[in-house]
C-alpha positions as CSV (number, residue, x, y, z in Angstrom):
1,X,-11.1,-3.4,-13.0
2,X,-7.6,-2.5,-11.2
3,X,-7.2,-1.4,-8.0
4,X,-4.8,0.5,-5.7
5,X,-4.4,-1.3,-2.4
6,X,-2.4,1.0,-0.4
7,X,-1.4,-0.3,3.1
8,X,-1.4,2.4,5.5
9,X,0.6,2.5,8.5
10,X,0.9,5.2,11.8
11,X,4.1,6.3,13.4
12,X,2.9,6.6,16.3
13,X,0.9,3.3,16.6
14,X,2.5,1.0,14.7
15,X,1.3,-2.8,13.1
16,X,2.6,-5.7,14.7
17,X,5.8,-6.4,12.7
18,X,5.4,-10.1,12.6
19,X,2.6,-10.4,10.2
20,X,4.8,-11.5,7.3
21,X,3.9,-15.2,7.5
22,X,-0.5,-14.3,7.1
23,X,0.9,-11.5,4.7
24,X,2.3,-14.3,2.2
25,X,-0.2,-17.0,2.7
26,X,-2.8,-14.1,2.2
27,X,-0.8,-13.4,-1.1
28,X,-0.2,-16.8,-2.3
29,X,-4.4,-17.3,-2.3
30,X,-4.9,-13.9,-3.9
31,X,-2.5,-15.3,-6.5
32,X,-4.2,-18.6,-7.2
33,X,-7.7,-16.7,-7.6
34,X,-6.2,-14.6,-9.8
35,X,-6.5,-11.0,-8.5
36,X,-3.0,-10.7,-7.8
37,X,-1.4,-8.1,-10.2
38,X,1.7,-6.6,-8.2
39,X,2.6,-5.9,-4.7
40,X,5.7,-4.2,-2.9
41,X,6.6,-3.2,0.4
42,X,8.1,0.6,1.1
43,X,11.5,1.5,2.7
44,X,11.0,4.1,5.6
45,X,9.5,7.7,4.7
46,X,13.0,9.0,5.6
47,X,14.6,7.2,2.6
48,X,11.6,9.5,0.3
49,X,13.0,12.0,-2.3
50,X,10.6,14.3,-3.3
51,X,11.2,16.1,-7.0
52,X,9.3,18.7,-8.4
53,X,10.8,20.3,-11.6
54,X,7.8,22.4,-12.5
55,X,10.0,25.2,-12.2
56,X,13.1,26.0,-14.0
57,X,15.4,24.1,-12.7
58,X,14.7,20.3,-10.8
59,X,14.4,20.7,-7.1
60,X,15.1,17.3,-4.8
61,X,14.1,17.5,-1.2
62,X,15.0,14.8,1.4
63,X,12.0,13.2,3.2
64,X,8.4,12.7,2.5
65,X,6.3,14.6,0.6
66,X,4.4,15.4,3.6
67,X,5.0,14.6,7.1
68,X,2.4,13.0,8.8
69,X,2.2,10.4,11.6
70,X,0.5,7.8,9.0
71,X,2.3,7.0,5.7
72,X,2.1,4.6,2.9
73,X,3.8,1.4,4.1
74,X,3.0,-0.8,0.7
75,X,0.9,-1.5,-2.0
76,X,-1.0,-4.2,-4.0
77,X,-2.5,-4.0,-7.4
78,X,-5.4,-6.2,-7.0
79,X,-7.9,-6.9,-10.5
80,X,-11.2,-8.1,-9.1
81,X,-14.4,-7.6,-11.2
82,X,-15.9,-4.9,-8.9
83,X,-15.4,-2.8,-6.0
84,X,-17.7,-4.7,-4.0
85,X,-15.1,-7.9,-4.4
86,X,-12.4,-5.8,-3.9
87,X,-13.6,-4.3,-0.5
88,X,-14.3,-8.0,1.0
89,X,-10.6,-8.7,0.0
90,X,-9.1,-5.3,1.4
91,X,-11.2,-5.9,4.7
92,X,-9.3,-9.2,4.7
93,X,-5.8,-7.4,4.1
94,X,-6.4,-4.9,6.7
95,X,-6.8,-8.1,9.1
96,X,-4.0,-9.9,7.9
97,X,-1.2,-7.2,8.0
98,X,-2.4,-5.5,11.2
99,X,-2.8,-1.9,9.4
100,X,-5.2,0.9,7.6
101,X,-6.2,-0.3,4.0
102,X,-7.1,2.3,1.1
103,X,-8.8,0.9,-1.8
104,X,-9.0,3.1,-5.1
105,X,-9.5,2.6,-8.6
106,X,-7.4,2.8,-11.5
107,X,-9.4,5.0,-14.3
């Protein structure tokens, strides 16, 4: 089973910014026992375009989808063989990048 890992982060309260030693170490072990699938970090909310073209024409709107003091900061793509395993690990992440963690499954 896949999961989401979405990092979440709070404008207002922010992680410590100097986690990106534990966040790649963390990484490099989800890697070698093989639940790493993909992970990314996000640019800012204010670099967001949304786009909705269920209209006529495409409209583009600068900014976040919606504006909220907590955003999604990054993601993993973990595979793990149940949600169980994959809450141990995201209670680790949470830990290891000083933020929120939601954990969702692929369908």
């Amino acid at each position: 089973m896949q999961y989401l890992v979405s990092v979440i982060d709070d404008k207002s309260n922010p992680g410590s910014t100097d986690r990106r030693p534990a966040i790649s170490a963390f990484n490099e072990r989800l890697i070698a026992e093989g639940y790493w699938v993909f992970a990314g970090g996000l640019a800012d909310t204010d670099t967001a375009t949304v786009i909705d073209n269920r209209g006529e024409q495409a409209v583009f709107t600068d900014g976040p989808f919606v504006e909220s003091k907590e955003y999604l900061a990054g993601i993993w793509v973990w595979e793990a063989p149940d949600l169980d395993v994959a809450l141990k690990l995201a209670a680790e992440a949470s830990k290891v990048c000083d933020r929120k963690i939601e954990v969702r499954p692929f369908l």
